[in-house]
C-alpha positions in Angstrom: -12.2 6.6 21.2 -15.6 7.6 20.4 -18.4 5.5 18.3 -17.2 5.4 14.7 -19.4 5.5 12.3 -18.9 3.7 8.5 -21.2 5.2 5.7 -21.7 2.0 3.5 -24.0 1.9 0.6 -27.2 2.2 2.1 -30.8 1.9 1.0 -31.7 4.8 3.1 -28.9 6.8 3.8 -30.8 9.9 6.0 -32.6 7.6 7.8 -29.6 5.7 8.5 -27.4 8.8 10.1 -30.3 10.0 12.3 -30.1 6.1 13.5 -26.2 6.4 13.7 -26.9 9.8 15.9 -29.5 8.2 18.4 -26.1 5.2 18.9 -24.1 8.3 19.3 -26.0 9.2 23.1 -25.3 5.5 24.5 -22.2 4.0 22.8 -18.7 5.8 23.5 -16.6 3.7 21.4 -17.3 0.3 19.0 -18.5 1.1 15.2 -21.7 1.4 13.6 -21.9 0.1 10.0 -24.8 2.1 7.6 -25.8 -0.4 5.1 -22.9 -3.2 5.6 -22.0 -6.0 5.3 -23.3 -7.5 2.8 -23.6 -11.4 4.2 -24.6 -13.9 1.5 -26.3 -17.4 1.5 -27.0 -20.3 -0.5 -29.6 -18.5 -2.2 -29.0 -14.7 -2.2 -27.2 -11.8 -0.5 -28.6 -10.3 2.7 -27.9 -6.3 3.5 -27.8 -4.9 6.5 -29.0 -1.4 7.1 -27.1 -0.9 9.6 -24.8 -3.0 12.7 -23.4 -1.9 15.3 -20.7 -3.4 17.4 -19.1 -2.5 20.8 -17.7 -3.5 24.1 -20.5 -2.2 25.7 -23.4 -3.1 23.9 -22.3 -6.4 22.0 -23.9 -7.0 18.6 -27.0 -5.2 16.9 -28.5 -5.8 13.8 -31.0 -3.3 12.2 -33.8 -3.2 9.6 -35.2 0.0 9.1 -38.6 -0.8 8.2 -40.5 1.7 5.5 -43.8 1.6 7.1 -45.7 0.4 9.7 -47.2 -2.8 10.3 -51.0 -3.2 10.1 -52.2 -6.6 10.2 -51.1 -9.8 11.2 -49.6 -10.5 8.2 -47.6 -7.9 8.0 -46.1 -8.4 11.3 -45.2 -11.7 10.7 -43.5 -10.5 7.7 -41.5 -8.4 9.7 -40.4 -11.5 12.0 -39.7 -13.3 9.3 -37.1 -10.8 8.4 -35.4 -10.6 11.6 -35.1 -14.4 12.0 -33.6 -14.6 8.6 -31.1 -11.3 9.4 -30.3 -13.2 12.7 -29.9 -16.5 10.8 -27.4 -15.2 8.3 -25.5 -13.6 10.6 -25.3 -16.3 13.0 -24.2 -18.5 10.4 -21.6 -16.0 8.9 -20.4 -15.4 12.1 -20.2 -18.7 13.3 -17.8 -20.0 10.4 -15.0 -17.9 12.8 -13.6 -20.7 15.5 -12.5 -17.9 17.9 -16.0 -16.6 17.9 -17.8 -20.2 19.0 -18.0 -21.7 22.2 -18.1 -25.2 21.9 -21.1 -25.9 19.6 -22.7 -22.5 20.7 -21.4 -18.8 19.3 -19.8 -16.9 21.4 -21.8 -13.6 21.1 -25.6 -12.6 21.3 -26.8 -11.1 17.9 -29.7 -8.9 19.4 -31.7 -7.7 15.9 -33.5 -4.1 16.0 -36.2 -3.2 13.7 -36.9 0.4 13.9 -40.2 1.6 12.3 -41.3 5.3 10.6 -43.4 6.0 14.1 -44.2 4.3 17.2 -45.5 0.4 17.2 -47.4 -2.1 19.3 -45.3 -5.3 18.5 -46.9 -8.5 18.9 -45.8 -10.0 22.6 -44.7 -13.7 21.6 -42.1 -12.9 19.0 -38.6 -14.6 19.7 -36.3 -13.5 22.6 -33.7 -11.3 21.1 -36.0 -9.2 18.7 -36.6 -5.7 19.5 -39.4 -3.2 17.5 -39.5 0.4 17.9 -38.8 3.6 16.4 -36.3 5.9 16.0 -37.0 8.1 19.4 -37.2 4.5 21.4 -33.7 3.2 20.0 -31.0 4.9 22.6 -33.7 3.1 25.5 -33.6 -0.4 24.1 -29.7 -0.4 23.2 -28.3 1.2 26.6 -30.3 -2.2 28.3 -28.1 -5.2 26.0 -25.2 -7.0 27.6 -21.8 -6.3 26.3 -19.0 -8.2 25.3 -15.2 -8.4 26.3 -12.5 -6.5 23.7 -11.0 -10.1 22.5 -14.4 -10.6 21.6 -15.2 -7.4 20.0 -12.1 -7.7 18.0 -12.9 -10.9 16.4 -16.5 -10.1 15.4 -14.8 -6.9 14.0 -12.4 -9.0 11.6 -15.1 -12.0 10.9 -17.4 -8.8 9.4 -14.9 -6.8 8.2 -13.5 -9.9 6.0 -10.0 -8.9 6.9 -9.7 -11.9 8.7 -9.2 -13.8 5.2 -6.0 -12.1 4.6 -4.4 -13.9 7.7 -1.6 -15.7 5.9 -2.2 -18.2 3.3 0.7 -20.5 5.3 -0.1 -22.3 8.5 3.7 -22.1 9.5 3.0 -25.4 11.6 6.7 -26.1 11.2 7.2 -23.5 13.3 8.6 -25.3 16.8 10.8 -22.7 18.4 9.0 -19.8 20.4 11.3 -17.0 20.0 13.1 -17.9 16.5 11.8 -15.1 13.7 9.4 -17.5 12.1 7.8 -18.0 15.5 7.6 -14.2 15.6 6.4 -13.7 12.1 3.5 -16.1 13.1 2.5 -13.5 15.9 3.2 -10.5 13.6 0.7 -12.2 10.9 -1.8 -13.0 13.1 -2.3 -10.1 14.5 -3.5 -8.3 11.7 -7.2 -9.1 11.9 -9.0 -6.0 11.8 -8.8 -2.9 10.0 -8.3 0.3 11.5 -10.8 3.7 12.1 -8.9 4.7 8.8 -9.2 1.8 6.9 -12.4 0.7 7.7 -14.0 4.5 6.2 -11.4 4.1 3.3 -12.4 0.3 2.3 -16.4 0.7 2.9 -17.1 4.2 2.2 -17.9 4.8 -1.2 -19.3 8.3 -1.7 -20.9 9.8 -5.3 -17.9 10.5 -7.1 -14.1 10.6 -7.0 -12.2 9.5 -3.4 -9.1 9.9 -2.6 -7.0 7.6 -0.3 -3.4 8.0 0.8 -0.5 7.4 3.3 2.8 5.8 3.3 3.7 2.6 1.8 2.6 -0.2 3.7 -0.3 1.7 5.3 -2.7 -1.0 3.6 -4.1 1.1 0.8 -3.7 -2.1 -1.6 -5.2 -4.0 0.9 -8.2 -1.3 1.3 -8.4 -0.8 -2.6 -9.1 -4.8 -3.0 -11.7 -5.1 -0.2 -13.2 -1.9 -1.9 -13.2 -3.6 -5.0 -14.8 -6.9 -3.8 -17.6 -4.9 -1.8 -18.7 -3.3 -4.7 -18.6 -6.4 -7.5 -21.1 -8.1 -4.4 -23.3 -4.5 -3.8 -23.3 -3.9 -7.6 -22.9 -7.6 -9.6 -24.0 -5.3 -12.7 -21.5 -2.9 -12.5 -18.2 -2.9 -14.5 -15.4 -2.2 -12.1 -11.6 -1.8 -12.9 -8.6 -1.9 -10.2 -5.6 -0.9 -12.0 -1.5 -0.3 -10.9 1.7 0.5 -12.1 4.4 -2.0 -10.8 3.5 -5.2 -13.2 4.7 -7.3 -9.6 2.1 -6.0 -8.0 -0.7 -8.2 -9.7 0.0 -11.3 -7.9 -1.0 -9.9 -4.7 -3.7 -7.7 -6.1 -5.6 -11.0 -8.0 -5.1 -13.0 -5.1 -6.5 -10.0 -2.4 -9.8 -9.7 -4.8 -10.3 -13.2 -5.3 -10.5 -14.2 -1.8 -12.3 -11.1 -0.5 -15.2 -11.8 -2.9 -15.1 -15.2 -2.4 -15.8 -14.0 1.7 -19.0 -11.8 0.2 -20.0 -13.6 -2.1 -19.1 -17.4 -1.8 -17.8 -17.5 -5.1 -15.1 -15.7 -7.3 -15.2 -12.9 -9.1 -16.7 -12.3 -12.8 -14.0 -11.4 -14.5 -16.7 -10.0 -17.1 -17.5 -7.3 -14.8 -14.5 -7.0 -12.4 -10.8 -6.8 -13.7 -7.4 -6.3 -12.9 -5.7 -4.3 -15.6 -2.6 -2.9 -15.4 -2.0 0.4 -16.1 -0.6 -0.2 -19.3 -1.0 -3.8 -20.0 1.1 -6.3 -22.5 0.5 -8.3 -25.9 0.0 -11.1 -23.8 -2.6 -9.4 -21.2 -4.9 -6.2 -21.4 -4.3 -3.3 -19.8 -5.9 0.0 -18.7 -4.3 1.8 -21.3 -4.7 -0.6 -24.3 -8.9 -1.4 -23.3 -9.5 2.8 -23.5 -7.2 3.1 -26.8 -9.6 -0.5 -27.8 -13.0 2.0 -26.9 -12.0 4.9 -28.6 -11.9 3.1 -31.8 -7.9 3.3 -31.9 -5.0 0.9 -31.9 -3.0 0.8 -28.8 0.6 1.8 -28.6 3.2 -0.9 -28.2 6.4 0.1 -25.8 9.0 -0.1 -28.3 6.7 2.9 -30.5 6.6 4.7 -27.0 10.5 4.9 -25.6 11.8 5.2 -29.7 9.2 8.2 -30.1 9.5 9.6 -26.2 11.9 8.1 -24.2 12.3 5.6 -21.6 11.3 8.3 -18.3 8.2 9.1 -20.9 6.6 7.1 -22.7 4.2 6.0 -21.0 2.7 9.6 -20.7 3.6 10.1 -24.0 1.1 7.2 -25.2 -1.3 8.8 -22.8 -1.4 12.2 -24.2 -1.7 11.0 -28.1 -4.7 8.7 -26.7 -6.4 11.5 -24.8 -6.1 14.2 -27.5 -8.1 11.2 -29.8 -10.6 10.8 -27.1 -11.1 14.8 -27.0 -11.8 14.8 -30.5 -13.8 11.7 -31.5 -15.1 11.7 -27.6 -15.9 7.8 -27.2 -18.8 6.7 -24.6 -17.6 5.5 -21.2 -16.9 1.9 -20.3 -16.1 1.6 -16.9 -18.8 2.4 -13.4 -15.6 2.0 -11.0 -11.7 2.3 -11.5 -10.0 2.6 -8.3 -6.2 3.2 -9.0 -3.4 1.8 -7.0 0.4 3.4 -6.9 -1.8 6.6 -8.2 1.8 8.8 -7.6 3.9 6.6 -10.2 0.8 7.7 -13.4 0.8 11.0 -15.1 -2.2 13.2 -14.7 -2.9 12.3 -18.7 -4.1 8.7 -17.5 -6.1 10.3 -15.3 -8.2 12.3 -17.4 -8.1 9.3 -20.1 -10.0 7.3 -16.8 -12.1 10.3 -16.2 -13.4 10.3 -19.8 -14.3 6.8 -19.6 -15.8 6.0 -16.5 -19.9 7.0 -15.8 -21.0 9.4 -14.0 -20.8 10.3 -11.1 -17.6 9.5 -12.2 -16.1 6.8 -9.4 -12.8 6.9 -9.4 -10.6 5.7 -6.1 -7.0 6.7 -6.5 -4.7 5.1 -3.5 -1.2 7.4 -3.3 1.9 7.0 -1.9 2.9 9.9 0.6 6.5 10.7 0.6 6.9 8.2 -2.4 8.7 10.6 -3.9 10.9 12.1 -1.4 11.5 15.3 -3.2 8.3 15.8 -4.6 7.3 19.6 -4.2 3.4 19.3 -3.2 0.7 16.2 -4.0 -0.6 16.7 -7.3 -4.0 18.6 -6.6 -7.2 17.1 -8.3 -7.1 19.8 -11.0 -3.4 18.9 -12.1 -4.5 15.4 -12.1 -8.1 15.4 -13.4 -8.0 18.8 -15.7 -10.4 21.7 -15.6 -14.0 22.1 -17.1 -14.1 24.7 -20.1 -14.3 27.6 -18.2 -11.6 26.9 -15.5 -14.2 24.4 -13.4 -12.6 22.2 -11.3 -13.8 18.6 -12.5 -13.1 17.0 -9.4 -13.8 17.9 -5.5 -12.7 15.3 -2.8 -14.1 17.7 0.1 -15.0 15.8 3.2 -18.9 16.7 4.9 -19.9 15.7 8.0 -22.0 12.7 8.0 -21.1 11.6 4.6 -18.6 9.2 3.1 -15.4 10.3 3.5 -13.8 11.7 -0.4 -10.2 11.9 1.3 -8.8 9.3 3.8 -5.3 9.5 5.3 -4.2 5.9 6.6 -1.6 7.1 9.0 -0.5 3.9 10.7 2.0 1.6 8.6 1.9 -1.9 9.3 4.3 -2.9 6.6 8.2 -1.0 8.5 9.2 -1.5 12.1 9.4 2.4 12.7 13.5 2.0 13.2 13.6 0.6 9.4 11.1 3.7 8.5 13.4 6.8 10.6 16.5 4.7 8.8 15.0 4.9 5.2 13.6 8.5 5.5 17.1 9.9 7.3 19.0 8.2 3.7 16.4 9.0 1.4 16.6 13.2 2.4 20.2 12.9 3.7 19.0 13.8 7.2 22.7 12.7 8.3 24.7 13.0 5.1 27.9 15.0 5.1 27.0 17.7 3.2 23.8 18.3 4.3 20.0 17.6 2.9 19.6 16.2 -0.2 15.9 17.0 -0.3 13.0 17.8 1.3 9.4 18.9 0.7 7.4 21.9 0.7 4.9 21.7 3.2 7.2 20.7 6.6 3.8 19.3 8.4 3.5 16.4 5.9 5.7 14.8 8.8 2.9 14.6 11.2 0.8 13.4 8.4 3.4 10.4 7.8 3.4 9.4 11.9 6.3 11.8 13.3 5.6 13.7 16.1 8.0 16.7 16.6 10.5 16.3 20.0 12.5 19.9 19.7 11.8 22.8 17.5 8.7 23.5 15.4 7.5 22.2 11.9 8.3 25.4 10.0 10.6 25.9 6.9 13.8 27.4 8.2 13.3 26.0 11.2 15.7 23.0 13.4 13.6 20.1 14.4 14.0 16.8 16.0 11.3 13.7 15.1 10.5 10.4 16.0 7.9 8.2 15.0 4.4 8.8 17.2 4.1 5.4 19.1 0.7 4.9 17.8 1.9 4.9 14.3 3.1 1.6 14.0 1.1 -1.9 15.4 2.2 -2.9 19.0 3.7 -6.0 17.3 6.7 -4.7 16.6 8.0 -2.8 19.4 6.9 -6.5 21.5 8.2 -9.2 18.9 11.3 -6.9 17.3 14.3 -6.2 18.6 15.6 -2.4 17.6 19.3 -4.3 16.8 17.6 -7.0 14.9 14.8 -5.1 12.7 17.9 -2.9 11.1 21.2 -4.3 10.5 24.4 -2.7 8.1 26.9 -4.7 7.0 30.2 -3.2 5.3 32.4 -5.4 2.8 35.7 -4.8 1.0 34.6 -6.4 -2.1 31.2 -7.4 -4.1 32.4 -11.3 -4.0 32.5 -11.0 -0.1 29.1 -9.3 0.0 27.7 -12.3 -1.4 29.3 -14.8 0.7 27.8 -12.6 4.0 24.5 -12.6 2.1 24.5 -16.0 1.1 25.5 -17.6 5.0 23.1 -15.4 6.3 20.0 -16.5 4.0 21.4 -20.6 5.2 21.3 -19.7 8.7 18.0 -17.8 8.5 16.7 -20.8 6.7 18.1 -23.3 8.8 18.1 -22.2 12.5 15.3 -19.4 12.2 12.0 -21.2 10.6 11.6 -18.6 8.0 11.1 -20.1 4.3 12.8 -19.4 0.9 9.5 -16.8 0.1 9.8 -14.9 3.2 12.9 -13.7 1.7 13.3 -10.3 -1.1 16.7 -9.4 -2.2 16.7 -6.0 -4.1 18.9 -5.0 -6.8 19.4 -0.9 -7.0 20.6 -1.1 -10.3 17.4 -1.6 -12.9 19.9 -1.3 -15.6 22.5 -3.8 -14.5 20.3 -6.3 -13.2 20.2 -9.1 -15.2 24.5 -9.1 -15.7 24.8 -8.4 -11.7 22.0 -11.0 -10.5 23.3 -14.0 -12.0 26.6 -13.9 -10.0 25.1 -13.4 -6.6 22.6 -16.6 -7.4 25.7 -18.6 -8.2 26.9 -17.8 -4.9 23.6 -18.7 -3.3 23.5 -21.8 -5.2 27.0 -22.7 -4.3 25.3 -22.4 -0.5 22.8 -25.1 -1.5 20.2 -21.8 -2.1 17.2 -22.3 -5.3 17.0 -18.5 -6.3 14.9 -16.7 -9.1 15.6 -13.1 -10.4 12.0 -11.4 -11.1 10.6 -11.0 -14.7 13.4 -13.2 -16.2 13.4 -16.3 -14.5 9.5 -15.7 -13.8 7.0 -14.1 -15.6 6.4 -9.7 -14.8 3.8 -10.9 -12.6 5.1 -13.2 -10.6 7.0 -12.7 -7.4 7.4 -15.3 -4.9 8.1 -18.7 -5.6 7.9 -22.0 -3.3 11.8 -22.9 -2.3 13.2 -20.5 -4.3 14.6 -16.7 -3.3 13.4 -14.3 -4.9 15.9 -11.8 -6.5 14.4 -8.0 -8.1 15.3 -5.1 -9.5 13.9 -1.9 -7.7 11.1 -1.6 -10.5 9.9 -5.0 -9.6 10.4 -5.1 -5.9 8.4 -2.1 -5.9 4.6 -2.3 -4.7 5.6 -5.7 -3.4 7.2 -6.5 0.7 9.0 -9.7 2.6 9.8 -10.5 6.0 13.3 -10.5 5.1 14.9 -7.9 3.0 18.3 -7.6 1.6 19.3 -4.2 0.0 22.3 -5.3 -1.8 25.3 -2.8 -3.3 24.3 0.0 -1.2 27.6 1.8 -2.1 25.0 2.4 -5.1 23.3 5.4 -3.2 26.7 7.3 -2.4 27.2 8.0 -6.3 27.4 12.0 -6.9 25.3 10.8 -10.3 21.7 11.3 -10.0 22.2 11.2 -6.0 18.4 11.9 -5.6 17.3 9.3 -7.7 19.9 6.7 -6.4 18.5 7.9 -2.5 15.0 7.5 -3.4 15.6 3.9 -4.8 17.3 3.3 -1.5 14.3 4.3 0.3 11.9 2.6 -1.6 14.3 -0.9 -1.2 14.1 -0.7 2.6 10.9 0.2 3.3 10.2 -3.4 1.2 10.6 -4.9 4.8 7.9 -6.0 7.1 10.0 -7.1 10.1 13.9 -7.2 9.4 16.1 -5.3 7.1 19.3 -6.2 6.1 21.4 -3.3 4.3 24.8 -4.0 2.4 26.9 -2.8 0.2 30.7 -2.7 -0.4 33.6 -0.5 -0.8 34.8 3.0 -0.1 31.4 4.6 -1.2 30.1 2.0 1.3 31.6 3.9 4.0 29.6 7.2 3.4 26.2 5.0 3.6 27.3 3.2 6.8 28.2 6.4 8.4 24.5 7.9 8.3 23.2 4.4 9.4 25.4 4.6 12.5 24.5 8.2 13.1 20.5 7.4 13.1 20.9 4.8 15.0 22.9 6.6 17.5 20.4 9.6 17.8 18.1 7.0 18.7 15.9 6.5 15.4 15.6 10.5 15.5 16.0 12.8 13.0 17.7 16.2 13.4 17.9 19.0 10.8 17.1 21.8 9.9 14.2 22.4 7.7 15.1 24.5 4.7 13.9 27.9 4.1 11.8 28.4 0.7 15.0 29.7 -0.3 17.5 26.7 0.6 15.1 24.0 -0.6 14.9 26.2 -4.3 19.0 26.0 -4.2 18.5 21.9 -3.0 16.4 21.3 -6.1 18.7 22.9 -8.1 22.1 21.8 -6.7 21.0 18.2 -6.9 18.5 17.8 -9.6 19.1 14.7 -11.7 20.9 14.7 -15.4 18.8 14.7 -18.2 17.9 11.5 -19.8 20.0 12.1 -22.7 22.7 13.2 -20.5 22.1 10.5 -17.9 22.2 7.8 -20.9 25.6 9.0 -22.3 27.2 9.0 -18.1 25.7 5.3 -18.1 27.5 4.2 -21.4 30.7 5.7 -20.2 30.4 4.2 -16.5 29.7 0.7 -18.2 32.4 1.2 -20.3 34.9 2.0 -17.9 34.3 -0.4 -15.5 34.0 -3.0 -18.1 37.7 -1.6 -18.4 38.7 -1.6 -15.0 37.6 -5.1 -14.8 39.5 -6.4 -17.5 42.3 -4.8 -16.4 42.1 -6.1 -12.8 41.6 -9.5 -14.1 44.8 -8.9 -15.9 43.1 -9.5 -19.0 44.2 -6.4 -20.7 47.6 -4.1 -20.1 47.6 -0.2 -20.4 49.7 -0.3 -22.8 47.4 -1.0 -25.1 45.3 2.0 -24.9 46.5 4.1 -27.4 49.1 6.9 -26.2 46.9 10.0 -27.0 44.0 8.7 -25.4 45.7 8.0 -22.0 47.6 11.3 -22.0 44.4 12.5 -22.7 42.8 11.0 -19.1 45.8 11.7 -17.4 45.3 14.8 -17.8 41.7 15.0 -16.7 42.3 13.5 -14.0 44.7 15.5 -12.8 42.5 18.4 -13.2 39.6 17.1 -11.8 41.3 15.8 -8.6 42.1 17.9 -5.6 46.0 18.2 -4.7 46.8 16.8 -1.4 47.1 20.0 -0.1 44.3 21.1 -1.4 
């Protein structure tokens, strides 16, 4: 892989490249950082203009000096900032026990300054400091000892800072070698570095609007946060928003922020000048939403005004577009320098413009988004459905990349969150790759696959076209294929009844618990159901109980924001699992998916439950609708984790769309009051607490009848 090269913010940004392109003729792989990292001490902060490291050439510091030195004086001044460079890095570097050796650091830190023009450096400066100029640098750099990859690799996730998200938990009850905690110790571990991709996308900051996406668990939270913290320590001054949609999501958010500044900065955040809103916020805590409402002289609208005056699937954009068309008129001054956006694909484009309105020029705004969130979304919103258009058509926003520039849009293509068997599994259910009666959806452009980490085995990427796809090897960490097994990473289970379901569920989490050395917060059980959560959770958390099991369903027994708990399983609804992952995931009622009512939807929740998992996946679900889920599971896993269809034509996926688009809200609300009430009915009358004859005799003649209708003969 060739040198990389990360634009950061840099003093001197064209001198900085035409350095980068001398590093370019003698380094054929490592990465050069242009004005990162920022290393701090007791006193102040110390930038770097640029640092390179590689196998080959081991670690280089450089100062790119703005003149040349004269006298005496000023070359001691020079000195003086190359022994403190080395110092600081020494020292930063040093906190790292895999990069000491004994009492000594492991790797050389050779520091460059390279001058405006040739120089005649003094002879008894310090071994280890090198003067020249730009002409001399590929000379001096292709002479330095290198360093072995272990090496390189930890240097690379000491100055990235990534290696502060290593888990919070030592595990050092962890005894067994091959039991999943033991695993999960090795999976955790061994992400310690940042990508090519994430690197650009968590450093590079260009003038303006940047766009990051990829699939869930591709680390754009991750990248957003260290973005976040970089920026607070480059730019204390600056007021800097990170805000989401899924109110579960700010645990891991706050927590992601507060220890990546604490890395550059040795202290936390200012929450004066850096804060996590979410996207709508609460009465008890501000949100994006209510603090632009709050600038534009206005008071903020509560939920209950929002789903009585737009509905549940709309309010929130409802809220938005009353807000924006008071911004338009009384047109408030911006409050905000930064906002980077995470779950960008759950907002509608009127929060977008409401953040556009409100943050400075040159208007930096980050906005992380989900590919293939949305299975049957038609085409990624473009910047001008998102952002609006100037008075005479203009696009506001451009997120075209330029060589030798910071990168405006960043695909992460490598997702470290799904063993690629539980990814193929959730995207063959979630389009109905296997289903019956064919696709349930699909999107326009067929080579968004590639851009997702398939790789095509038969047939072309083409609408109308048959294909065959697997995951690309390289887009998933080697940790999974050597610490997973394919049988245990994805495992179906079939019941006859709900109550059995939970028994299965319940033994499982014990022996997990018990014989496996994975804790009570390792584990996620999702609910599919939003709407029935609260009536269905309590009976599956009796069961666990009964099993000697603490449990907690999300946003009821904890607060919105809170997730995981200490010796307690955590329990959420799809709303609230989403945006959040576990080790262990249990998608329970999976029959759920099978309903011919809002199919799409129910698919996509399915999706979205599964791909929760970052190691094992455990999908249930009970009765005859069971059967229809457990069939495609079977079949994907019997084609190997590949999936074989037939991409639709423009024509067939207009027909999809149509065929299987969901109800209406008003017409979904009135099939959920009926389903609740009959199958409050059906359990009454299974229970034996009611008798059919006492439903009155026109009414049952009236079903009857229906039903008859409705169902096909037997020789139909």
């Amino acid at each position: 892989m060739p040198l990389q090269v990360v634009y950061g913010e840099s003093r001197d940004r064209i001198r900085a490249s035409l350095l980068a392109d001398q590093l370019r003729e003698v380094a054929d792989e490592g990465t050069v950082y242009l004005g990162y990292p920022v290393l701090a001490t007791a006193e102040d902060n110390v930038e770097v203009d640029a640092l390179m490291v590689s196998r080959s050439h081991g670690v280089v510091a450089f100062l790119l000096a703005e003149s040349i030195p004269r006298t005496t004086q000023d070359w001691a001044a020079i000195q003086a900032q190359q022994d403190r460079l080395y110092d600081v890095l020494d020292s930063t570097l040093s906190k790292h026990r895999s990069l000491r050796r004994r009492r000594t650091l492991a790797v050389e830190i050779t520091t460059v300054t390279v001058f405006p023009g040739p120089v005649d450096p003094p002879h008894s400066d310090a071994e280890g400091a090198i003067y020249c100029d730009l002409q001399d640098v590929a000379a001096e750099i292709v002479q330095l000892p290198g360093i072995d990859e272990p090496l390189e690799r930890a240097v690379q996730g000491a100055l990235q800072r990534v290696s502060t998200i290593k888990p919070a938990k030592k595990r050092s009850s962890v005894e067994g070698t091959t039991s999943r905690g033991a695993v999960l110790k090795v999976i955790e571990a061994g992400i310690a570095n940042l990508d090519q991709w994430q690197k650009s996308a968590a450093i590079e900051t260009p003038q303006g609007p940047q766009r990051i996406r990829g699939l869930a668990g591709s680390g754009k939270t991750v990248v957003l946060a260290l973005k976040a913290a970089y920026l607070h320590t480059q730019h204390p001054e600056w007021h800097i928003a990170v805000t989401y949609y899924s109110r579960a999501l700010y645990q891991q958010i706050e927590d992601l922020i507060a220890r990546f500044t604490f890395e550059y900065r040795n202290d936390r955040p200012d929450e004066n000048y850096l804060q996590i809103l979410h996207s709508w916020g609460s009465a008890s805590r501000a949100g994006m939403y209510s603090e632009m409402a709050r600038a534009a002289g206005t008071t903020p609208r509560d939920f209950s005004y929002a789903r009585a005056t737009y509905g549940m699937d709309n309010a929130f954009q409802g809220v938005c577009r009353e807000l924006l068309t008071i911004v338009k008129a009384s047109n408030p001054e911006p409050i905000f320098d930064v906002v980077l956006i995470d779950e960008a694909q759950d907002l509608p484009p009127e929060f977008f413009q409401l953040i556009y309105h409100f943050t400075r020029s040159p208007k930096r705004i980050v906005w992380g988004f989900d590919e293939l969130q949305k299975l049957s979304e038609s085409a990624m919103p473009s910047t001008d459905e998102l952002f609006g258009t100037g008075p005479e058509g203009q696009s506001l926003v451009s997120i075209v990349n330029r060589e030798n520039e910071p990168k405006k849009d960043i695909v992460l293509p490598v997702c470290y969150r799904n063993t690629p068997w539980a990814l193929a599994t959730a995207h063959a259910l979630g389009i109905g790759v296997y289903r019956q009666n064919g696709l349930l959806q699909h999107f326009d452009n067929p080579e968004l696959w590639d851009d997702i980490g398939y790789e095509t085995v038969h047939g072309e990427l083409a609408l109308g076209s048959p294909v065959t796809l697997e995951r690309k090897h390289d887009s998933a960490p080697s940790y999974f294929r050597d610490y997973v097994s394919v049988d245990d990473a994805v495992v179906m289970q079939r019941f006859d009844s709900q109550e059995s379901q939970d028994i299965w569920v319940a033994q499982d989490i014990k022996k997990i618990l018990t014989e496996d050395e994975l804790e009570h917060d390792d584990i996620l059980i999702v609910l599919p159901d939003v709407y029935r959560a609260k009536s269905r959770a309590p009976r599956l958390m009796r069961t666990l109980q009964e099993h000697g099991i603490p449990s907690h369903l999300v946003g009821v027994n904890t607060s919105v924001d809170t997730v995981f708990l200490r010796g307690s399983v955590a329990l959420a609804h799809i709303f609230r699992a989403k945006g959040n992952e576990a080790p262990m995931v249990y998608v329970i009622d999976s029959q759920n998916a099978a309903s011919n009512v809002n199919t799409v939807t129910r698919r996509n929740t399915l999706f979205t439950a599964i791909t929760r998992s970052r190691a094992w996946v455990r999908i249930t679900g009970y009765g005859d609708a069971m059967d229809v889920v457990a069939r495609e599971i079977e079949t994907v896993r019997e084609k190997n984790f590949q999936l074989e269809f037939k991409i639709p034509s423009r024509r067939s996926l207009a027909q999809i769309r149509h065929l299987h688009s969901d109800q209406s809200a008003n017409s979904a609300g009135k099939a959920k009051r009926a389903t609740e009430g009959l199958q409050m009915f059906l359990e009454a009358y299974e229970a034996d607490e009611i008798d059919l004859d006492e439903i009155p005799p026109a009414m049952r003649t009236r079903l009857m009848r229906k039903l008859r209708e409705e169902l096909p003969s037997d020789d139909a």
